[in-house]
C-alpha positions in Angstrom: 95.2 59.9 135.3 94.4 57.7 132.6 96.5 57.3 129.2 94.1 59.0 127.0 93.7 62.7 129.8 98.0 62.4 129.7 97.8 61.9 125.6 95.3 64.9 124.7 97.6 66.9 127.6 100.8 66.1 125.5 99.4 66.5 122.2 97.8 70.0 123.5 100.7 71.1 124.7 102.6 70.1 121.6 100.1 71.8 119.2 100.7 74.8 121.7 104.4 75.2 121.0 104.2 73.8 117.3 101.5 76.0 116.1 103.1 79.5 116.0 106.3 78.1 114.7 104.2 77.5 111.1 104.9 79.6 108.5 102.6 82.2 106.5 103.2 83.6 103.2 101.4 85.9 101.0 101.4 87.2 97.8 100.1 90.0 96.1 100.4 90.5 92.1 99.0 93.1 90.1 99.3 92.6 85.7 97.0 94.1 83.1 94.8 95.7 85.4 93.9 92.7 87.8 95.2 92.3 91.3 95.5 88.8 92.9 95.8 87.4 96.8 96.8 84.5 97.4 98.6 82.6 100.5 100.0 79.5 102.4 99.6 78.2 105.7 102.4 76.0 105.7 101.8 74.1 102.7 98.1 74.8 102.4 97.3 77.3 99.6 94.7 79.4 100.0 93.4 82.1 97.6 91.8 85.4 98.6 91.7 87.4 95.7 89.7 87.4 93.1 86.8 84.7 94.1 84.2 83.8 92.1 83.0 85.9 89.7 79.7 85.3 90.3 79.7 86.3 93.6 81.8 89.8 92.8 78.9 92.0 92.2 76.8 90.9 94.9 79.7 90.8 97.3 80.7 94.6 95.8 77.0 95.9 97.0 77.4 94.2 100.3 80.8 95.7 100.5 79.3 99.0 100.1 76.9 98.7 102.6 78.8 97.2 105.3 81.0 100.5 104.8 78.0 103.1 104.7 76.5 100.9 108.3 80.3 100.8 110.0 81.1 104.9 109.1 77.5 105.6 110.2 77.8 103.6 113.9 81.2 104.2 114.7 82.2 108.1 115.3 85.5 109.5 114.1 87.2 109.4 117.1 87.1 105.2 117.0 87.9 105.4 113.9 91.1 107.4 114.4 92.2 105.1 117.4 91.7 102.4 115.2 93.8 103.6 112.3 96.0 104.5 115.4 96.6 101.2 116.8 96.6 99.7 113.4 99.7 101.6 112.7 101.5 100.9 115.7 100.9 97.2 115.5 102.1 97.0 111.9 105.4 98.3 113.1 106.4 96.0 115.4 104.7 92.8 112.9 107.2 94.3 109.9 110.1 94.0 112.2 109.3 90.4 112.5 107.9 89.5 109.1 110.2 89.2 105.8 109.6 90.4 102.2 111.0 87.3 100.2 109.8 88.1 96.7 109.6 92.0 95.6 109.2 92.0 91.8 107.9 95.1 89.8 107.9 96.4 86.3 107.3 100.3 84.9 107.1 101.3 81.8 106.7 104.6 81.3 104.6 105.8 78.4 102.3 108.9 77.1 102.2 111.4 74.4 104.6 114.1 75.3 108.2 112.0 75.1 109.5 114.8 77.9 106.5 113.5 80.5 107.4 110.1 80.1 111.4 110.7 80.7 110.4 112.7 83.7 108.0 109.6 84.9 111.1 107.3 84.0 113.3 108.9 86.5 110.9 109.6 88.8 110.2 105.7 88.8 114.0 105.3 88.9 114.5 107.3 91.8 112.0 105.4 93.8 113.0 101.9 92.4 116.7 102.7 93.8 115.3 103.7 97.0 113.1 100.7 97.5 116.4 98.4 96.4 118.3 99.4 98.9 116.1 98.7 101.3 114.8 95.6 100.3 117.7 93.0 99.2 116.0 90.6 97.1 114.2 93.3 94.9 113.9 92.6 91.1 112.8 96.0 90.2 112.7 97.4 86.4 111.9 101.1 85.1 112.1 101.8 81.2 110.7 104.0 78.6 108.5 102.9 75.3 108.0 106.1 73.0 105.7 103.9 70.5 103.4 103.2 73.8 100.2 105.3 74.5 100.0 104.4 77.8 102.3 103.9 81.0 101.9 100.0 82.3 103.3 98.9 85.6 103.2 94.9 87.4 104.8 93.7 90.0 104.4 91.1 92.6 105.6 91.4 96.6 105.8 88.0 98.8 105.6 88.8 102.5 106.6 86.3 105.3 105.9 85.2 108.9 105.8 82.8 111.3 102.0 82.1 112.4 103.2 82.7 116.2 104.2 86.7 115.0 100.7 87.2 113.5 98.9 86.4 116.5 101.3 88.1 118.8 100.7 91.3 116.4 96.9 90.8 116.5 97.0 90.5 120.3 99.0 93.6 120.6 96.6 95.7 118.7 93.2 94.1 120.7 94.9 95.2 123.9 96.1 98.1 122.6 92.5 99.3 120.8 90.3 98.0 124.2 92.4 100.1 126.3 91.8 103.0 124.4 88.4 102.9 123.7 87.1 101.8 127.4 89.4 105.3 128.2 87.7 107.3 125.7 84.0 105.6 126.9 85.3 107.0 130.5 85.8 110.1 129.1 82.8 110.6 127.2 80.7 110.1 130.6 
């Protein structure tokens, strides 16, 4: 073997161990009626949500489309194993992946002072809930009489190692394949 086969061989197999070990972080935000994606790959940032604006309308329609073509060609019963399978393989990614930021503000608002106590509290209730399960939550529930209308933000940033996404999306291709080629076998 020559120097350069044994080099690409060690740096292949390097890349190989290396690559699921990077980490992945996302972010989602939502303030004043606009949500926001954004996320690293290690320390490239990358932002998914919005794009361009002059692409949004066009990419809306095509949206659309793609959604009335997909629900047209696939029957309910994919659909369901999808959803299915979707489910299952979010499980086992959440046990691996870690919320590091959880950030959220309500204020509850409206015209009748009793509604917005009762929103309050029920905002409370669910705040307290969420705390408790999440240790690094900065979440915030109050009451503005003067307001006219109830306002929430808040911001979550979720965490993985690269190698724990593609073992999730692995996990859900086998899973899906083996349940469609059954239900193909069953439909003949």
């Amino acid at each position: 073997m020559s120097v350069l086969s044994i080099s690409i061989i060690v740096l292949s197999a390097a890349l190989l161990l290396l690559l699921p070990l990077i980490p992945l972080r996302v972010n989602a935000a939502y303030a004043d009626g606009v949500f926001t994606l954004s996320g690293w790959a290690g320390p490239l940032p990358v932002k998914l949500i919005p794009r361009q604006t002059a692409r949004k309308k066009r990419a809306e329609k095509d949206v659309e489309k793609d959604t009335k073509k997909l629900t047209e060609r696939v029957p309910p019963p994919v659909l369901r194993m999808l959803v299915s399978c979707l489910w299952q393989t979010a499980g086992r990614f959440w046990r691996k992946a870690r919320i590091a930021s959880l950030r959220a503000r309500y204020t509850a608002a409206g015209p009748d002072p009793a509604d917005a106590v009762m929103a309050y509290a029920r905002a409370g209730i669910v705040m307290e809930a969420v705390a408790a399960a999440v240790d690094c939550a900065d979440l915030r529930a109050d009451v503005d009489f003067d307001a006219c209308r109830t306002r929430f933000e808040g911001s979550v940033g979720i965490s993985a190692r690269l190698g724990s996404v593609l073992a999730a999306a692995f996990c859900f291709g086998i899973a899906f394949l083996r349940r469609y080629y059954q239900y193909k076998r069953e439909k003949e």
